[in-house]
N, C-alpha and C positions, 0 to 999 in steps of 0.2 A: 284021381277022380275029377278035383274043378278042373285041371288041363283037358281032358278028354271031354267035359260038356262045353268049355271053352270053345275049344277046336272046333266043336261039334257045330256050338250058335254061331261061330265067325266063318263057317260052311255056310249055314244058312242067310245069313247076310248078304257074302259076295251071288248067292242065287235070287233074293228077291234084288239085288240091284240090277239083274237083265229082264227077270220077269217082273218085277211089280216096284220098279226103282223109290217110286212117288210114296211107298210105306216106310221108306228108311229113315226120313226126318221122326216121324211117328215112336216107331218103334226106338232110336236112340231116346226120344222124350218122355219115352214110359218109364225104358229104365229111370232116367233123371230124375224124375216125381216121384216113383211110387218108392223109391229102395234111396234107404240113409246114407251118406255119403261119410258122415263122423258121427262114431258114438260118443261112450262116456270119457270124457276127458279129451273132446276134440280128436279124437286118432282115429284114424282110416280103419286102425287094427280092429277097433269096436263095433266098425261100418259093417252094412249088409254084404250080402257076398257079390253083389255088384262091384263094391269099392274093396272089399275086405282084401290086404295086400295077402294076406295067414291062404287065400283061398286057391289061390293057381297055384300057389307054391314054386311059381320058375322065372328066374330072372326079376324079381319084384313088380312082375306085370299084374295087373287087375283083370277081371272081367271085363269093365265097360271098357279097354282098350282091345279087346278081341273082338268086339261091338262094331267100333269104330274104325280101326286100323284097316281090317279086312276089306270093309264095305269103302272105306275114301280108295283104296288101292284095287280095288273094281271099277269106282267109279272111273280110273283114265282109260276105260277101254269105253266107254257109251260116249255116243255123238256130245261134243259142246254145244249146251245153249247158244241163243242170239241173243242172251238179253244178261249177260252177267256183268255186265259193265258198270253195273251201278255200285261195285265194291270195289275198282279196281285201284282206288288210294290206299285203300286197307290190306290189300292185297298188296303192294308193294311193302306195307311195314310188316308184314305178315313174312316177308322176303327175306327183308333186313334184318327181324328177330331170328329165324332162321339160322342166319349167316352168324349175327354175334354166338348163339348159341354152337355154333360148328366151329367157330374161332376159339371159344373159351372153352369147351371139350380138350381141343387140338393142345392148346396152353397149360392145362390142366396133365395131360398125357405126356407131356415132355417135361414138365417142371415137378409132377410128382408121383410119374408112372399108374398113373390109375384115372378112369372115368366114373363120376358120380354119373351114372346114368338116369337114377328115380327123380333127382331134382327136376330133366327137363324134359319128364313125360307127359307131364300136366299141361305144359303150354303147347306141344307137341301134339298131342289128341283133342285139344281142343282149336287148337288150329286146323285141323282133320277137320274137325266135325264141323267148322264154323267151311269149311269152304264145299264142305257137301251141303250144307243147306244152302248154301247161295249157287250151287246149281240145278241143285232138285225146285227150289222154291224162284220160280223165273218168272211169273205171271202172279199179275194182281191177286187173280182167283185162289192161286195156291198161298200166298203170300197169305189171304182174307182166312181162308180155311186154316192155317197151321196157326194160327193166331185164335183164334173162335177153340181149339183142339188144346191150346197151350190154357187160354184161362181156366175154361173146363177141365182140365186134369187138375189144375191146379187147385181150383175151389172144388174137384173130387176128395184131393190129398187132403185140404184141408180140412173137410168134413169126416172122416176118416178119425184122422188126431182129434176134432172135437168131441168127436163121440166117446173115443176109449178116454179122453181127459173126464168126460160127465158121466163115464160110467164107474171111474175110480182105479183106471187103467194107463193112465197119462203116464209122461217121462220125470222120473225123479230126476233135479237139477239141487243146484246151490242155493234156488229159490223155490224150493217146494217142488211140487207136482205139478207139471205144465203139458200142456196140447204137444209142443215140440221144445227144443233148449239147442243141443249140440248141432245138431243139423245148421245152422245158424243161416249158411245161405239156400237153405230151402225157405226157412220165415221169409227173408230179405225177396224170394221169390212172389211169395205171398203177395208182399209189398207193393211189388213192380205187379202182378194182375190187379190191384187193388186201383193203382194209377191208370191202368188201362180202362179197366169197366168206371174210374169215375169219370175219364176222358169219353168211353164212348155214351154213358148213361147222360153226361151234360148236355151233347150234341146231338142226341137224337132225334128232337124234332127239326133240324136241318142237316137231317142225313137223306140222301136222297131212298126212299121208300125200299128200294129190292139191297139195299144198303145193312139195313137194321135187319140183321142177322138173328142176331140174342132179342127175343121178348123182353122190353122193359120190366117187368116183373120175375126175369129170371136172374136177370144181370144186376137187380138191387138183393137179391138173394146167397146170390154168390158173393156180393159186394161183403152182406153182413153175415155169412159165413168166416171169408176170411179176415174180416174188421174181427171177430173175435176171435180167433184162431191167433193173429197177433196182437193185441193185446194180453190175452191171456197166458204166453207164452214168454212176457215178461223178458222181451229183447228189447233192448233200447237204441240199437242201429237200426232196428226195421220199424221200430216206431218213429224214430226219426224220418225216415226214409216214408213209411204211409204217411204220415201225417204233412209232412212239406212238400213230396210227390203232390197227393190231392190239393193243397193251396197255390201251388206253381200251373199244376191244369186248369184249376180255374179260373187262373189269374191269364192266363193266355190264349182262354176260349172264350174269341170274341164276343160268343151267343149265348152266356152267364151273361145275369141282370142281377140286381141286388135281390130282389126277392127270393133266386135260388140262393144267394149265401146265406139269407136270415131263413130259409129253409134247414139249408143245410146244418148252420149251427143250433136251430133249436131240434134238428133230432139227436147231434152229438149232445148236446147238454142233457136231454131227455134220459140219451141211452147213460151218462156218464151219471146222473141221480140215481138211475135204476140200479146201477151197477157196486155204487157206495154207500146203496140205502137200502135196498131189498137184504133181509136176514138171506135170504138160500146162498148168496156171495160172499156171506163175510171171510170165508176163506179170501178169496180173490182181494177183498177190500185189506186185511191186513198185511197181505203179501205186499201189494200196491204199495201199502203206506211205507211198508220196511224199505221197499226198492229204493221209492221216491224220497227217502230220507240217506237212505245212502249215495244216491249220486247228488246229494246238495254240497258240490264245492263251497258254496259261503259259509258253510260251518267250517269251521280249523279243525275241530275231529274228523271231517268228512275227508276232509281233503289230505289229513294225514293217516286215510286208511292206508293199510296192507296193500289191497291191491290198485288202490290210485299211486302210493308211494312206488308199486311196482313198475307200472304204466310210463312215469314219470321220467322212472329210474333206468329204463330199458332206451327210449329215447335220446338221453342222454348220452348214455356206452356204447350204441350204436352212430352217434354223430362226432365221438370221440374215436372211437374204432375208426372211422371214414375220414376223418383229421388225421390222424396219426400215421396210417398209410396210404401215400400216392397209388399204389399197387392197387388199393380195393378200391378205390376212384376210379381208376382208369380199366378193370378188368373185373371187380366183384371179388369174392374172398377166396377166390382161382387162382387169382394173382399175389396172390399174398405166397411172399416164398420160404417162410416157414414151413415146418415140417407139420406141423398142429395147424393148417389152415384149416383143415375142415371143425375144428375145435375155436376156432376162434370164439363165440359167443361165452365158453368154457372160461377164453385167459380174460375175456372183458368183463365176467363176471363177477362184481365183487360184492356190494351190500345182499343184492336181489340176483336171482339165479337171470341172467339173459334169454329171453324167450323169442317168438316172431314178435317184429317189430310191426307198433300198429301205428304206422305209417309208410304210405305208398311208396313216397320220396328216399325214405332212410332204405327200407326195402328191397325196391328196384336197385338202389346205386349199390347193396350187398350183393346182390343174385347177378345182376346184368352189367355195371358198372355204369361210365356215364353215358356210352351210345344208348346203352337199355333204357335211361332215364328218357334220354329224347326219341325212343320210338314211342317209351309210356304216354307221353305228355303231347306228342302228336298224334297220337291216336284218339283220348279226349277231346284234341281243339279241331281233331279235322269233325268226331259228333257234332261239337258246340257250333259250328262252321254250316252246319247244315240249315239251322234257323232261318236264315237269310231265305231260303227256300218255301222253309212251312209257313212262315207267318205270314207269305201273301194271303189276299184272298179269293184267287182266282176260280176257286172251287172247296168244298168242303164233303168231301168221304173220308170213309172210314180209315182206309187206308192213311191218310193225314192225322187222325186223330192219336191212331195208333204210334204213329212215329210222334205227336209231342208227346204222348206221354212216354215213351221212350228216350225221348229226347231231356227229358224230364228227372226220368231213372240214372239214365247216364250222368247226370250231373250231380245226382247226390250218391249215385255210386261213388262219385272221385272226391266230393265236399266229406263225406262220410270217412273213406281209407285216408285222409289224414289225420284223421285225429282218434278214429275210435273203432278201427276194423284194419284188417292186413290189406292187400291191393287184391284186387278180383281172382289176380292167376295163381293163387295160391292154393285154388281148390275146383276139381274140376266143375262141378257146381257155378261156381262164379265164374268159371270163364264163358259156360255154355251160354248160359245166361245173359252176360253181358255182349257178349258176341251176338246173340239174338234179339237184343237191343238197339245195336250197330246196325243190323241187317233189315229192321223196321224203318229206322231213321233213315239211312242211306234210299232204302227203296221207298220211301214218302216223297222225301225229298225227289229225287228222281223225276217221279210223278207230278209232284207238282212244278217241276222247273218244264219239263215239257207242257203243260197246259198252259204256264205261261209265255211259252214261247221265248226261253230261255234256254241256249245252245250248250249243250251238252257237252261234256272233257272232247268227246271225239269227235266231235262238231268240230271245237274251238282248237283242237290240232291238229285238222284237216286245215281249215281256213289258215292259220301259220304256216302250215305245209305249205300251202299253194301261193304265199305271199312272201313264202323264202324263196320258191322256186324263180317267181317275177324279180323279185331283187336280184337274182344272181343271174339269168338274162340282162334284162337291164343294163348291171354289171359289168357279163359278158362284151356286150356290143358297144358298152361306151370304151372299153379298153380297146376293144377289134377295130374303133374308127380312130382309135389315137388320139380322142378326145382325155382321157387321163393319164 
């Protein structure tokens, strides 16, 4: 039965991508928001039937890869944009991941007669889906709209969880009852529209008027929608992540005065009295306090909890494991020519069972080896690399605003995955996501390096082109008169 509705929506897909292409960012988006990606205990198997692996039943494919799959492999038959240029660095490591992934299959098949297939479906459909939105989404306007489309579902979802959490309908976690828990980078999504509507809500009186899309008054609404949705859900990566997001935007929007930050901070203190001092929350306030007393590393009991000593413990066997053989250095645990490769975390297990490592570095060099590590890491510095571009001041839209805070997100997405979260491509979730991070930045950036009058990759390899081709006349004729 889910193969034959499968089948059915990945029909309908490959059809609105000739009649109604421009709904396929859309509709991949709904699924991503409205349907859980991990239940209880972090597993897919718990997930909605979007993600649920239990629901197609064939080949350990999911739903949202019948989604996607179908609609990117329609998409090479519609005309190519003019305007896709703007991702085409990413595109090349989008190439290269590829490739390593095709190598270490091929390695994997000769060395131990079998293909982990499910491992590299995640980066696989998410690299699908990140290069249909940078075709479908090729103009400002589209770009403006799927943005405006993306927060709005988001402080939809959000409001949603808030409600079933105040009606006493919330998710049972390890910390009580919360708005959301497992899902973990759906909060972290939360996070990143929280960094956008504070980036766009700072700038809006120098956004130019047909600019300011969202009603100030709706976009502070949404703001404190999802400002409680996480808090209340008692993540401490997406608190992290809201709360340094919002002082990184502000701190790089030129158009904050000090009166907005002592604004700002007397509503937080305002909302944070209300929230520690109104009786209706003392749920929430003793929660808090338990949380915030367990992650105090300066206490010696703290630090020698269970699952800090886990965290700790896993790090360690994992950079031990990556010591001890060349082979997972150089190819990931593919390469490892034992017979128990796929059990590796199994033989490195000893005090604490070996889980995902939460960190990106340790991570990547397991799954990809060391090329994986240096597509990881260029992938980040080519985001970081984008700055140079926004922080002119040649203009100021939305379009720019959006990409710092993305630019924003992207860098505590990567500050964040070393130390206290897996790496993004772990979950399809995180890859859409950060990839549609990439996709604001790159096309900000873009925009404003054209208003400044700053020559674009195929500008500045044209002008080489044509400055190789004079060199080698030049060349030509000093040889042809026997001058060299």
């Amino acid at each position: 039965m889910g193969l034959a509705v499968a089948i059915l929506c990945a029909a309908i897909m490959v059809i609105l991508v000739f009649l109604k292409r421009d709904a396929i960012p859309y509709v991949i988006l709904f699924f991503l928001i409205f349907f859980s990606e991990a239940g209880e205990g972090f597993t897919s198997f718990n997930a909605s039937f979007v993600f649920n692996q239990d629901f197609i039943r064939f080949a350990n494919l999911r739903f949202i890869e019948f989604i996607i799959g179908p609609s990117y492999l329609a998409m090479w038959l519609i005309p190519r944009s003019s305007n896709e240029s703007y991702m085409s660095a990413e595109r090349n490591l989008f190439i290269g991941c590829a490739m390593i992934i095709a190598v270490l299959s091929l390695v994997e098949y000769f060395q131990h007669g079998t293909v982990t297939v499910s491992d590299w479906r995640l980066m696989v459909s998410g690299i699908m889906a990140a290069h249909l939105f940078v075709r479908l989404l090729d103009t400002e306007e589209k770009i403006i709209k799927f943005m405006i489309i993306l927060v709005v579902m988001l402080g939809l979802r959000a409001l949603i969880g808030l409600v079933a959490y105040l009606l006493g309908h919330g998710v049972v976690s390890p910390r009580g009852m919360v708005p959301f828990f497992w899902d973990s980078r759906q909060v972290a999504a939360f996070a990143y529209a929280i960094i956008i509507l504070t980036s766009y809500a700072s700038s809006f009186n120098i956004l130019p008027i047909q600019q300011r899309i969202l009603p100030r008054w709706f976009a502070y609404t949404l703001l404190i929608i999802l400002g409680l949705t996480v808090l209340l859900s008692i993540r401490r990566t997406a608190w992290a992540i809201a709360l340094g997001g919002v002082g990184l935007v502000l701190l790089l929007n030129k158009s904050v005065k000090i009166a907005h930050y002592m604004a700002i901070g007397f509503f937080a203190a305002f909302l944070l009295i209300v929230i520690f001092t109104v009786p209706i929350f003392d749920g929430v306030q003793n929660k808090a306090a338990h949380y915030f007393e367990s992650v105090n590393l300066f206490d010696e009991k703290v630090a020698e909890s269970y699952e800090n000593r886990v965290h700790t413990d896993n790090v360690k066997q994992y950079t031990r494991m990556i010591e001890e053989n060349t082979s997972v250095l150089l190819m990931g645990y593919r390469g490892y020519p034992g017979e128990n490769y796929s059990r590796l975390p199994e033989i490195y297990s000893e005090e604490f069972p070996l889980g995902v490592a939460h960190n990106a570095i340790l991570r990547t060099i397991y799954f990809y080896g060391i090329s994986g590590i240096v597509i990881y890491l260029l992938f980040f510095l080519l985001a970081m690399m984008q700055y140079k571009y926004l922080s002119n001041k040649i203009e100021n839209s939305l379009v720019k605003q959006v990409a710092l805070a993305s630019f924003v997100m992207l860098f505590l997405e990567f500050s964040t995955s070393l130390t206290l979260v897996p790496p993004f491509y772990t979950t399809t979730k995180g890859l859409m996501y950060t990839f549609i991070a990439v996709i604001f930045v790159r096309y900000g950036a873009q925009k404003q390096a054209v208003s400044a009058g700053i020559p674009l990759k195929e500008k500045v390899e044209a002008v080489k082109k044509r400055d190789n081709i004079v060199r080698r006349k030049k060349l030509h004729n000093l040889l042809y008169r026997g001058k060299l």
